[in-house]
Gaussian input, Z-matrix of N, CA and C with variables (Angstrom, degrees):
# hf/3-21g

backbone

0 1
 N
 C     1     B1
 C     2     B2     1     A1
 N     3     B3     2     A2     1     D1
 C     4     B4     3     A3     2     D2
 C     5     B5     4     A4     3     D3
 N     6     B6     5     A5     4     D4
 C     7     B7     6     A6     5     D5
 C     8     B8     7     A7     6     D6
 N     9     B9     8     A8     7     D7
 C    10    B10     9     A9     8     D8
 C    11    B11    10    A10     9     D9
 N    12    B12    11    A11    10    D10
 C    13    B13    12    A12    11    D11
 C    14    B14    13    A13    12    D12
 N    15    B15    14    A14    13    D13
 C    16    B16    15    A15    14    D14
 C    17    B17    16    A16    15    D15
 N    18    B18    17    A17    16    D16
 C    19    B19    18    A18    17    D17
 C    20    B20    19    A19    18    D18
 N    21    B21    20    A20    19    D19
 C    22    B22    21    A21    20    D20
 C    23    B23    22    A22    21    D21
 N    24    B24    23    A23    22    D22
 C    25    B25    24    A24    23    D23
 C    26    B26    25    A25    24    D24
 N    27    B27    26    A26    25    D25
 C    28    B28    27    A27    26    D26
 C    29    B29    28    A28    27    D27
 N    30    B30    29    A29    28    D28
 C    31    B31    30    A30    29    D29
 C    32    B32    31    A31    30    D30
 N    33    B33    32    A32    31    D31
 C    34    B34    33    A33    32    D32
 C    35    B35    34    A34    33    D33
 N    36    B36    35    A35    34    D34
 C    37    B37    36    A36    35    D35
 C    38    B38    37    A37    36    D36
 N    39    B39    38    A38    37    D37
 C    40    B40    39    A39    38    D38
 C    41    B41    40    A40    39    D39
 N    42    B42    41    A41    40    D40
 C    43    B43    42    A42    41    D41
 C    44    B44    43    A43    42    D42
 N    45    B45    44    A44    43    D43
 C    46    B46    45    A45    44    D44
 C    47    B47    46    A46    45    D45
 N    48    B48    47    A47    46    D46
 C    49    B49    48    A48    47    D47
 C    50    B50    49    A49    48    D48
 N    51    B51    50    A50    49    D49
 C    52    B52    51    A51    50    D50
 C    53    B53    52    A52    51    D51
 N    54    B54    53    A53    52    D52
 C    55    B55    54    A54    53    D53
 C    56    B56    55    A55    54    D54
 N    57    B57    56    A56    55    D55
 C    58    B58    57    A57    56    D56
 C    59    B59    58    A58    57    D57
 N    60    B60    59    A59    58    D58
 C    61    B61    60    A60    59    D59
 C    62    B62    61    A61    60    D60
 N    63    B63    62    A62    61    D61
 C    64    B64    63    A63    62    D62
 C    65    B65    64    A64    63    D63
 N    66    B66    65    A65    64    D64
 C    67    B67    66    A66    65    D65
 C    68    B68    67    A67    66    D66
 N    69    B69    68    A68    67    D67
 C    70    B70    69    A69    68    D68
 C    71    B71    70    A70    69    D69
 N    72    B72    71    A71    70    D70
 C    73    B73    72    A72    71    D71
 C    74    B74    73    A73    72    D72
 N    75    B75    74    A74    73    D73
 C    76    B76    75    A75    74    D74
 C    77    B77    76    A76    75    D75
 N    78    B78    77    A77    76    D76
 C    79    B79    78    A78    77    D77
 C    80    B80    79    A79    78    D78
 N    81    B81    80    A80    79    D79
 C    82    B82    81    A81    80    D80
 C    83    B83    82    A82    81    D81
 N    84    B84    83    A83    82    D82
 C    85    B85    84    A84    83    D83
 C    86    B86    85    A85    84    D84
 N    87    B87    86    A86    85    D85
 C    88    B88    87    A87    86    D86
 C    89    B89    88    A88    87    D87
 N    90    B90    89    A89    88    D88
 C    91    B91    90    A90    89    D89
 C    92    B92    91    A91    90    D90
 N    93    B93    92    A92    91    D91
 C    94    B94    93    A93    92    D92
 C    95    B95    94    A94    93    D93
 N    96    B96    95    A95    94    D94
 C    97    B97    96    A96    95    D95
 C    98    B98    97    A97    96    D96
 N    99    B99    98    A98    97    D97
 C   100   B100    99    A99    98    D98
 C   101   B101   100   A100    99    D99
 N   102   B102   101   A101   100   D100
 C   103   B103   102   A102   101   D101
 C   104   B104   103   A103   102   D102
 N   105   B105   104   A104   103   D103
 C   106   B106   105   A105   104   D104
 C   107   B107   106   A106   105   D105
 N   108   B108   107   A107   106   D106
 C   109   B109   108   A108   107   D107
 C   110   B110   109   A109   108   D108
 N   111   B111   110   A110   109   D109
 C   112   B112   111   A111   110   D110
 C   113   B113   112   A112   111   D111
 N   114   B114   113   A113   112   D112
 C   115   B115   114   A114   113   D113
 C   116   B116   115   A115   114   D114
 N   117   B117   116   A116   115   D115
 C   118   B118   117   A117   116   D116
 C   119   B119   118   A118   117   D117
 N   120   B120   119   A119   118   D118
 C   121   B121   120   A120   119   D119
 C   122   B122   121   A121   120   D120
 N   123   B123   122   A122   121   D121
 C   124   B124   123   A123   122   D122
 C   125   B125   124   A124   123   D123
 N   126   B126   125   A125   124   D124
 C   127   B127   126   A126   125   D125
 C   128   B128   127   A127   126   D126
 N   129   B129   128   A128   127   D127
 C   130   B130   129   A129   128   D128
 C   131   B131   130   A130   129   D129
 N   132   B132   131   A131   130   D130
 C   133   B133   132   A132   131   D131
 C   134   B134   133   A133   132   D132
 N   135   B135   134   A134   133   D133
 C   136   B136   135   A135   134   D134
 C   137   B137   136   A136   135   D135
 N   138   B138   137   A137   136   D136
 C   139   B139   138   A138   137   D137
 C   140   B140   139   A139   138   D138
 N   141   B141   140   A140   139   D139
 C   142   B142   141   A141   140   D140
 C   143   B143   142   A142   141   D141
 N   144   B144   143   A143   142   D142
 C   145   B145   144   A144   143   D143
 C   146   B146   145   A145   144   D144
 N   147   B147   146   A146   145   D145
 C   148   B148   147   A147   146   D146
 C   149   B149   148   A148   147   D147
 N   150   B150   149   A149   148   D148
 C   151   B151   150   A150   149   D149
 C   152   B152   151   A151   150   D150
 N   153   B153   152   A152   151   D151
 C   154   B154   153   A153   152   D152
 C   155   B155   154   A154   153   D153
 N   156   B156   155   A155   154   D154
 C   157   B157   156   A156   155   D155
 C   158   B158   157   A157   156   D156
 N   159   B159   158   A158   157   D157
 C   160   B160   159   A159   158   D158
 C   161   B161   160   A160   159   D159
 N   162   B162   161   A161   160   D160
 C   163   B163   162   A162   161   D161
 C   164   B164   163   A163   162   D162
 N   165   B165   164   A164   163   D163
 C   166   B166   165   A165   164   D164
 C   167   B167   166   A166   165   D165
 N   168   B168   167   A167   166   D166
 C   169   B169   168   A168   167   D167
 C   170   B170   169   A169   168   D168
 N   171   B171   170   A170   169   D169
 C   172   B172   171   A171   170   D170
 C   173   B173   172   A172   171   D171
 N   174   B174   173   A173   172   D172
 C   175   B175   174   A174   173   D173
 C   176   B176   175   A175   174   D174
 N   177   B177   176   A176   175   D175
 C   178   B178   177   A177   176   D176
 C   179   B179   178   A178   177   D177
 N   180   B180   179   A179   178   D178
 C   181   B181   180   A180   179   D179
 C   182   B182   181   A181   180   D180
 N   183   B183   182   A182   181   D181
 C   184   B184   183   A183   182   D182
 C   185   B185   184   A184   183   D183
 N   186   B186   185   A185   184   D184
 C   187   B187   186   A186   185   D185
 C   188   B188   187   A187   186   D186
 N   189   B189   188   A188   187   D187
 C   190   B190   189   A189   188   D188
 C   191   B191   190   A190   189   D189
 N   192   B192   191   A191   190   D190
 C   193   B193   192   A192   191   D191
 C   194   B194   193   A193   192   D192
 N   195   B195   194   A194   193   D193
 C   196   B196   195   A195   194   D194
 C   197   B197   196   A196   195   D195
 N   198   B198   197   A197   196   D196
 C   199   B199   198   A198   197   D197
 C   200   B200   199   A199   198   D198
 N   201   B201   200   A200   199   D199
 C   202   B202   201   A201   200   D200
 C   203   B203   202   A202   201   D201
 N   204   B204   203   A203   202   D202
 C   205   B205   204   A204   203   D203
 C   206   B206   205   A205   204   D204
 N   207   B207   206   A206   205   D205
 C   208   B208   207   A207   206   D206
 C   209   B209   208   A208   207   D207
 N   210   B210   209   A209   208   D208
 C   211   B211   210   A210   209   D209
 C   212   B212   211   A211   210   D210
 N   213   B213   212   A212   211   D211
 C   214   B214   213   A213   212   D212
 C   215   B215   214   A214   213   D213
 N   216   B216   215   A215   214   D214
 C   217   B217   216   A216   215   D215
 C   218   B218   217   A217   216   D216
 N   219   B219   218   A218   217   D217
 C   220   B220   219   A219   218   D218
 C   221   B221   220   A220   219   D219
 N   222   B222   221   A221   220   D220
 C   223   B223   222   A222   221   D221
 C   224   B224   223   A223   222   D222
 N   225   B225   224   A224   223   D223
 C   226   B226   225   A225   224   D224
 C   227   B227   226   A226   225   D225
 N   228   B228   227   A227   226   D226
 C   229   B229   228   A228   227   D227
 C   230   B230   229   A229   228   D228
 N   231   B231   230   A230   229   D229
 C   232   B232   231   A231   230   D230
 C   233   B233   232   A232   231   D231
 N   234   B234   233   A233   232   D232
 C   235   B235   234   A234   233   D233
 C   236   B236   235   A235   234   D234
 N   237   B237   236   A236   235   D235
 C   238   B238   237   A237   236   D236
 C   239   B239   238   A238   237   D237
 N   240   B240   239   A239   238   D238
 C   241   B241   240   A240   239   D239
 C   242   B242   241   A241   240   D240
 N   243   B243   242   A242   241   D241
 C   244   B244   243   A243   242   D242
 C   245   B245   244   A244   243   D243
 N   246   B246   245   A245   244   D244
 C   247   B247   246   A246   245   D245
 C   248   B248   247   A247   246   D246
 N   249   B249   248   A248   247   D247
 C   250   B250   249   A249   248   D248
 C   251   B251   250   A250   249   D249
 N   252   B252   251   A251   250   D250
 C   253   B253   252   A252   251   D251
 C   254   B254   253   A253   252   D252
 N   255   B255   254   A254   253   D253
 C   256   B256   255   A255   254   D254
 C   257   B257   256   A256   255   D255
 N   258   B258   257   A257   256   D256
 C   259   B259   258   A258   257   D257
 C   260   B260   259   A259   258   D258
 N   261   B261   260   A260   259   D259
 C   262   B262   261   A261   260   D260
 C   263   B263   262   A262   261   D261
 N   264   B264   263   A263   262   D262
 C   265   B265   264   A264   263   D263
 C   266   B266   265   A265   264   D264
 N   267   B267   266   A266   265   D265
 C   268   B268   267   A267   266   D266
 C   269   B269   268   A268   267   D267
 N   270   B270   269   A269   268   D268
 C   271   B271   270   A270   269   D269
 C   272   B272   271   A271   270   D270
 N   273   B273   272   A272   271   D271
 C   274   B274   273   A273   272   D272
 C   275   B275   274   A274   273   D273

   B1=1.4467
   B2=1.5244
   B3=1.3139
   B4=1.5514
   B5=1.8497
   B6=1.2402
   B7=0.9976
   B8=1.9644
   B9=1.3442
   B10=1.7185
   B11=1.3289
   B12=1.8229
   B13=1.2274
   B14=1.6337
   B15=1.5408
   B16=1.1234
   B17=1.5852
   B18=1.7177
   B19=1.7433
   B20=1.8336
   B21=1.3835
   B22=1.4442
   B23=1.4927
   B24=1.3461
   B25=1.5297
   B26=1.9779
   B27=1.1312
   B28=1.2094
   B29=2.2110
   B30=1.3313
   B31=1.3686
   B32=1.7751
   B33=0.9600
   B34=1.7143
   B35=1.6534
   B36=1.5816
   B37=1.3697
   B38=1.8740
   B39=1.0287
   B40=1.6021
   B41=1.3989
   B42=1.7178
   B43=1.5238
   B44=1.8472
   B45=1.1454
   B46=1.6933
   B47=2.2585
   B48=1.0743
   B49=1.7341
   B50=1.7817
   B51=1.4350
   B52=1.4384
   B53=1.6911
   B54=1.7005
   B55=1.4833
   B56=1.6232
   B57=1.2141
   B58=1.2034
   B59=1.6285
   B60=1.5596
   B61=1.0479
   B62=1.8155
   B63=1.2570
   B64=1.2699
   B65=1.7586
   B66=1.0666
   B67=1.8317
   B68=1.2764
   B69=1.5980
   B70=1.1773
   B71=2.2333
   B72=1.2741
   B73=2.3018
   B74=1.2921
   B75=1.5789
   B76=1.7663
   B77=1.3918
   B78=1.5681
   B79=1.6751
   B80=1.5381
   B81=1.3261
   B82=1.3689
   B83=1.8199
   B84=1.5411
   B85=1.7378
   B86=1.3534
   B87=1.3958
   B88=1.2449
   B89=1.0047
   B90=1.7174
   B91=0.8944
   B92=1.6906
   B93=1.7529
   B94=1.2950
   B95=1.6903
   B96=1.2505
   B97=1.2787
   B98=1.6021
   B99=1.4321
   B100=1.1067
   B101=1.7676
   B102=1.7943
   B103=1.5200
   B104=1.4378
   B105=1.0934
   B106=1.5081
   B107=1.5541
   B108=1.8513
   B109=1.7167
   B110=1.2315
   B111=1.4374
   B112=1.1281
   B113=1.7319
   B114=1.6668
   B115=1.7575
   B116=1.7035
   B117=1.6636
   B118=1.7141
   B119=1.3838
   B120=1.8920
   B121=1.6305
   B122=1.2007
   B123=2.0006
   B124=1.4399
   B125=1.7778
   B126=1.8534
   B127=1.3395
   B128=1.9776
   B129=1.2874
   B130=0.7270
   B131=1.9208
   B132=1.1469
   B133=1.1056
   B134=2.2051
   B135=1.8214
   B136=1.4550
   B137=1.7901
   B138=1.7538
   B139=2.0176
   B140=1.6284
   B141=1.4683
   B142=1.2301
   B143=1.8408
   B144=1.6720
   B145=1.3413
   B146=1.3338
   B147=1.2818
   B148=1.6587
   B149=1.4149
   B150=1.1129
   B151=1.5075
   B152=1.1923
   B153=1.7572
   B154=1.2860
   B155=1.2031
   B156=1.2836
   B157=2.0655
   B158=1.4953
   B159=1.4715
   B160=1.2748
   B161=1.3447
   B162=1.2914
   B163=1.6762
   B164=1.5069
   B165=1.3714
   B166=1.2528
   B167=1.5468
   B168=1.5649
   B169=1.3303
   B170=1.5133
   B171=1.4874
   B172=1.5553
   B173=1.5195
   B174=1.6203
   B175=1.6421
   B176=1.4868
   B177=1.2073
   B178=1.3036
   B179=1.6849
   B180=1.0255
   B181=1.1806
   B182=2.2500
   B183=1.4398
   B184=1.8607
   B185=1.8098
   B186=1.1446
   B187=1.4767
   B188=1.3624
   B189=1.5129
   B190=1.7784
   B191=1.2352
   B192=1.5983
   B193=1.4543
   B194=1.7100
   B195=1.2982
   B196=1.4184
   B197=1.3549
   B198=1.3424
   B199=1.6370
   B200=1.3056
   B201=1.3046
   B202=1.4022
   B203=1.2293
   B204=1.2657
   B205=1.3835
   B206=1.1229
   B207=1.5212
   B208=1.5651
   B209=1.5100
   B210=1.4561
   B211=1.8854
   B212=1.7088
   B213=1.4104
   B214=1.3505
   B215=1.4290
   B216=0.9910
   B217=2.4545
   B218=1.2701
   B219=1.4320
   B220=1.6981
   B221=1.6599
   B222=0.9478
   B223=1.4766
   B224=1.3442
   B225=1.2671
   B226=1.4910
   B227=1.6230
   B228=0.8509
   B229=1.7897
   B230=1.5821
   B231=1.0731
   B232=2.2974
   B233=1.7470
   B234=1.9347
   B235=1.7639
   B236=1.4021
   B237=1.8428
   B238=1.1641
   B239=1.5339
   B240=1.6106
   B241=1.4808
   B242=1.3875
   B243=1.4170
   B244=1.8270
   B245=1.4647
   B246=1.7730
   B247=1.6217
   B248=1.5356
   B249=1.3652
   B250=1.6545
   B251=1.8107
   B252=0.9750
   B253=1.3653
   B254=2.0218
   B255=1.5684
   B256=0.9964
   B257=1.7639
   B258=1.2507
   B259=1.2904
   B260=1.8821
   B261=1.2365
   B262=1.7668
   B263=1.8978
   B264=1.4222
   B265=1.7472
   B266=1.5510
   B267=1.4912
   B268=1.6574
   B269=1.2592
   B270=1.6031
   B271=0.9306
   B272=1.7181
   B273=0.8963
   B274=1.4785
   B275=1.7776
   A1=109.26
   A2=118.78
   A3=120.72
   A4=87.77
   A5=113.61
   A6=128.33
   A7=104.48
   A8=88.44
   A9=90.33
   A10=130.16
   A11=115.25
   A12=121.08
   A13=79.46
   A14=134.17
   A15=110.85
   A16=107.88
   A17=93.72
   A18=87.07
   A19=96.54
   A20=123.03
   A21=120.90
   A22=108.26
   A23=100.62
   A24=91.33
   A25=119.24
   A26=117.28
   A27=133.81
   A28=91.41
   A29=101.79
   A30=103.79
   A31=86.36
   A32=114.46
   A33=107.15
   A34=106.36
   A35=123.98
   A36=104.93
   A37=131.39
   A38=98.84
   A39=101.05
   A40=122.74
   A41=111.99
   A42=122.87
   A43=77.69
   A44=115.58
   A45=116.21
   A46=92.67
   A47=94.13
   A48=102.51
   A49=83.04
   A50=118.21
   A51=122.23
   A52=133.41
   A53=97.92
   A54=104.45
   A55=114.17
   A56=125.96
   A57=163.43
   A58=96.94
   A59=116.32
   A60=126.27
   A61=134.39
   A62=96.49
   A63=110.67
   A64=88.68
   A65=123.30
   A66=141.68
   A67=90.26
   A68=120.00
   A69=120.31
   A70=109.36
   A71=74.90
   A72=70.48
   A73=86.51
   A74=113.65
   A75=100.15
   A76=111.49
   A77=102.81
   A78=99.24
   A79=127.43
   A80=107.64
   A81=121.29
   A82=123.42
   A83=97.71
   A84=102.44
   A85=91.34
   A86=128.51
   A87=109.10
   A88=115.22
   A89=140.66
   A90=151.96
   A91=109.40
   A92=104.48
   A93=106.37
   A94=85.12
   A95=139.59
   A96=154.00
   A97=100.82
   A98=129.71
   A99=143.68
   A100=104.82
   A101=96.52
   A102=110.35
   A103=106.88
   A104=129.17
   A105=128.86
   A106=93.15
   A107=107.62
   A108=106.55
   A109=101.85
   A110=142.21
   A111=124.45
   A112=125.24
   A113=98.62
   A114=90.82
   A115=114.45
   A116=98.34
   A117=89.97
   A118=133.93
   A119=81.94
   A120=78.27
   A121=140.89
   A122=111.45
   A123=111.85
   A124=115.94
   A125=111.07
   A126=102.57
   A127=88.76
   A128=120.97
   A129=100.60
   A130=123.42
   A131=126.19
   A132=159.55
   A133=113.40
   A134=92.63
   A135=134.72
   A136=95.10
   A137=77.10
   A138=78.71
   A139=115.71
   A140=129.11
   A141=118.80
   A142=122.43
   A143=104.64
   A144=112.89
   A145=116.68
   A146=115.91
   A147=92.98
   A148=125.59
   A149=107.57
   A150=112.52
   A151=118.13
   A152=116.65
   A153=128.18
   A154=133.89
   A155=113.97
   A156=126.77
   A157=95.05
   A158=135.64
   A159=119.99
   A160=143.92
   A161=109.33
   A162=145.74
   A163=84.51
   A164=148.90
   A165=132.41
   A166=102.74
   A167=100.81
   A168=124.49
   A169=109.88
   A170=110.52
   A171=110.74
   A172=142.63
   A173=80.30
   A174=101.11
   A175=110.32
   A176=119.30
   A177=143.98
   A178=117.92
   A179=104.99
   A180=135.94
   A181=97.01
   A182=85.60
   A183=73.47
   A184=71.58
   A185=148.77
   A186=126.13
   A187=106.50
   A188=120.55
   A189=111.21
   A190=115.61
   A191=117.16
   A192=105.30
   A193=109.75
   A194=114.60
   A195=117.28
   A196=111.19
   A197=113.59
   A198=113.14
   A199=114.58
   A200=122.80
   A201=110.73
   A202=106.52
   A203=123.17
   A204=106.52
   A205=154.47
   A206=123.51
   A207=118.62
   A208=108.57
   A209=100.93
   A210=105.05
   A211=94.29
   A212=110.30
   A213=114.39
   A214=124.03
   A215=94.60
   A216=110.36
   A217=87.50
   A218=122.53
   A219=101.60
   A220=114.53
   A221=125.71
   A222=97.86
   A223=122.26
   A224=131.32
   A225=139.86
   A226=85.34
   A227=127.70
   A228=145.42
   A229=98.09
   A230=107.85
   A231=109.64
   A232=76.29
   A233=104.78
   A234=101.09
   A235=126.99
   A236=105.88
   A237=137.46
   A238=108.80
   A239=107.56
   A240=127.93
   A241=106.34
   A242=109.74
   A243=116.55
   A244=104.08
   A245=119.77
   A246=104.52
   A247=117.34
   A248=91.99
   A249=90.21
   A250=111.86
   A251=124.09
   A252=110.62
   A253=126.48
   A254=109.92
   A255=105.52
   A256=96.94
   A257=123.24
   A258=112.66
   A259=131.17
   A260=101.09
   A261=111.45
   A262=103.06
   A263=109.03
   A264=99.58
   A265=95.05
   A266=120.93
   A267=101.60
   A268=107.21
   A269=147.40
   A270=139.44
   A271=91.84
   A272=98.01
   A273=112.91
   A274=132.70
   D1=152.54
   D2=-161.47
   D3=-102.68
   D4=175.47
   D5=-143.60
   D6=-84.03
   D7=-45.02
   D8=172.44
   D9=-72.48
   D10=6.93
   D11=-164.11
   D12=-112.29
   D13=-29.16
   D14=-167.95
   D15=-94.32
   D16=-5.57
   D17=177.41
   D18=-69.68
   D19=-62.26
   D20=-174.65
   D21=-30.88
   D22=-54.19
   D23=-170.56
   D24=-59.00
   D25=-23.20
   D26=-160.14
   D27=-85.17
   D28=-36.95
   D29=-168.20
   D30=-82.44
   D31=-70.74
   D32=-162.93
   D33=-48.08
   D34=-31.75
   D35=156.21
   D36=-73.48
   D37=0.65
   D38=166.30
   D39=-97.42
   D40=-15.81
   D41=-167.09
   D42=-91.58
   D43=-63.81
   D44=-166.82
   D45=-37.00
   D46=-67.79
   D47=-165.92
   D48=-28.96
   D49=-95.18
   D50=-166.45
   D51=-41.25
   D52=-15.25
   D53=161.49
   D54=-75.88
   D55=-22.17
   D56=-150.91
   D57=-89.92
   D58=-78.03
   D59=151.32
   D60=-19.88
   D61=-57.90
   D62=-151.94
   D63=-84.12
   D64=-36.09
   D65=-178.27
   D66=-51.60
   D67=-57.88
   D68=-158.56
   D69=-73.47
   D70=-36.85
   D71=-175.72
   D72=-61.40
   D73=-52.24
   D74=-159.47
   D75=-39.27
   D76=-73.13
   D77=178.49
   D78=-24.13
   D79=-59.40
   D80=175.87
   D81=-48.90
   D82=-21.83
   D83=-174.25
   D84=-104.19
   D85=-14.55
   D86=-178.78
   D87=-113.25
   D88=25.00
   D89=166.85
   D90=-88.30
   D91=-22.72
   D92=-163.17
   D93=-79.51
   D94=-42.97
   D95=-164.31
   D96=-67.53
   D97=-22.64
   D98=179.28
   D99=-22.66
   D100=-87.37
   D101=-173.58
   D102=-48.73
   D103=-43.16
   D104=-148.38
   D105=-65.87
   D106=-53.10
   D107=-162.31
   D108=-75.80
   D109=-14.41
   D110=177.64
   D111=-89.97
   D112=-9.06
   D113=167.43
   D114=-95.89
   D115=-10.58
   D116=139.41
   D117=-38.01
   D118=-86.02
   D119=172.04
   D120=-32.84
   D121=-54.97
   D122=173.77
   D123=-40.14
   D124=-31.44
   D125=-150.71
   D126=-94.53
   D127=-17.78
   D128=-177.47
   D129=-98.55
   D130=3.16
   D131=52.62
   D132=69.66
   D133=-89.76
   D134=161.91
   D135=-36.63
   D136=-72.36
   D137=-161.21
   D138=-65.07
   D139=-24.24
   D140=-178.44
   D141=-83.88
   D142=-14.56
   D143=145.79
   D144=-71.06
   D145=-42.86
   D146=178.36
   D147=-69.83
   D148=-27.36
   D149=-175.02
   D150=-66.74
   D151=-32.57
   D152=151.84
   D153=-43.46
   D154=-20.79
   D155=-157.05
   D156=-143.26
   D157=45.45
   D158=167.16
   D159=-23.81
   D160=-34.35
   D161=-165.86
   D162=-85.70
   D163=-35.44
   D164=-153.80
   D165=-91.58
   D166=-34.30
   D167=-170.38
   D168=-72.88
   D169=-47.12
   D170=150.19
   D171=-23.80
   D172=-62.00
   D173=-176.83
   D174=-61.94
   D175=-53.16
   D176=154.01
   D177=-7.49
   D178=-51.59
   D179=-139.68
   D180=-106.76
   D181=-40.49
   D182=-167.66
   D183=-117.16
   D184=17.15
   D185=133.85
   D186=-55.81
   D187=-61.37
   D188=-168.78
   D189=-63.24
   D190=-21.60
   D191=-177.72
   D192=-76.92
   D193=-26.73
   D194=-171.59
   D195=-73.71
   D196=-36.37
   D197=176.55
   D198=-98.55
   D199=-12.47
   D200=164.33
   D201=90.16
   D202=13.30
   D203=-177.07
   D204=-59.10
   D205=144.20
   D206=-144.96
   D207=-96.54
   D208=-3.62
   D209=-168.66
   D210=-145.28
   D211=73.73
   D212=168.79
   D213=-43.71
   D214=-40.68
   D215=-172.66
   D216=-73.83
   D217=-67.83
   D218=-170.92
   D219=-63.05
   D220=-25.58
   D221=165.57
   D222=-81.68
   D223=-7.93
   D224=-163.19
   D225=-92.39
   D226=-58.94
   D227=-179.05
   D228=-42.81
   D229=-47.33
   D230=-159.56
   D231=-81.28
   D232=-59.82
   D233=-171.46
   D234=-12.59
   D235=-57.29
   D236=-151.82
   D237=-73.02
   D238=-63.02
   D239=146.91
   D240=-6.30
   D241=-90.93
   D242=-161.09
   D243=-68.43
   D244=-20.59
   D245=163.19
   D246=-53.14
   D247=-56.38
   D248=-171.83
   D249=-67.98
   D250=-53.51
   D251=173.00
   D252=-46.51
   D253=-23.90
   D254=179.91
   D255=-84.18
   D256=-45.35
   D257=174.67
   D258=-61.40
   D259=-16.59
   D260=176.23
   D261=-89.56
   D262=-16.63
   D263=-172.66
   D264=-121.83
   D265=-32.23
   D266=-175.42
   D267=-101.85
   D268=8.84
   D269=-147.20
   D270=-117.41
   D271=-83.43
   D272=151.44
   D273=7.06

């Protein structure tokens, strides 16, 4: 091979190494970003079912006021739970 074919070759194995590289931080910085975008999602997610089902959001809504409840997240949390399980087994 003549001399400029082994320079190319010598550069496209150094561009591969740093694509290589660069794949790898990305992953790594965007893994840190991981949790954050996905309780977006979950929250954004939340709101386009609710907005869909007003009546649920209602109900929701003058259940906590009637009982007063003292631990909103844990019931919103169990709530959430038996939504999704009733929608993955009865919906279906």
């Amino acid at each position: 091979m003549n001399k400029k074919t082994m320079e190319l070759i010598e550069r496209h194995n150094r561009l591969i190494k740093r694509i290589t590289n660069q794949r790898i931080a990305m992953a790594q910085y965007l893994n840190l970003w991981r949790p954050p975008l996905e309780l977006v999602d979950h929250g954004v997610s939340l709101f386009t079912r609710l907005r869909r089902q007003p009546l649920l959001l209602a109900g929701v809504s003058v259940l906590s006021v009637a009982f007063g409840m003292k631990r909103p997240r844990k019931w919103l949390r169990t709530g959430w739970m038996i939504w999704q399980m009733w929608r993955k087994f009865l919906i279906r």
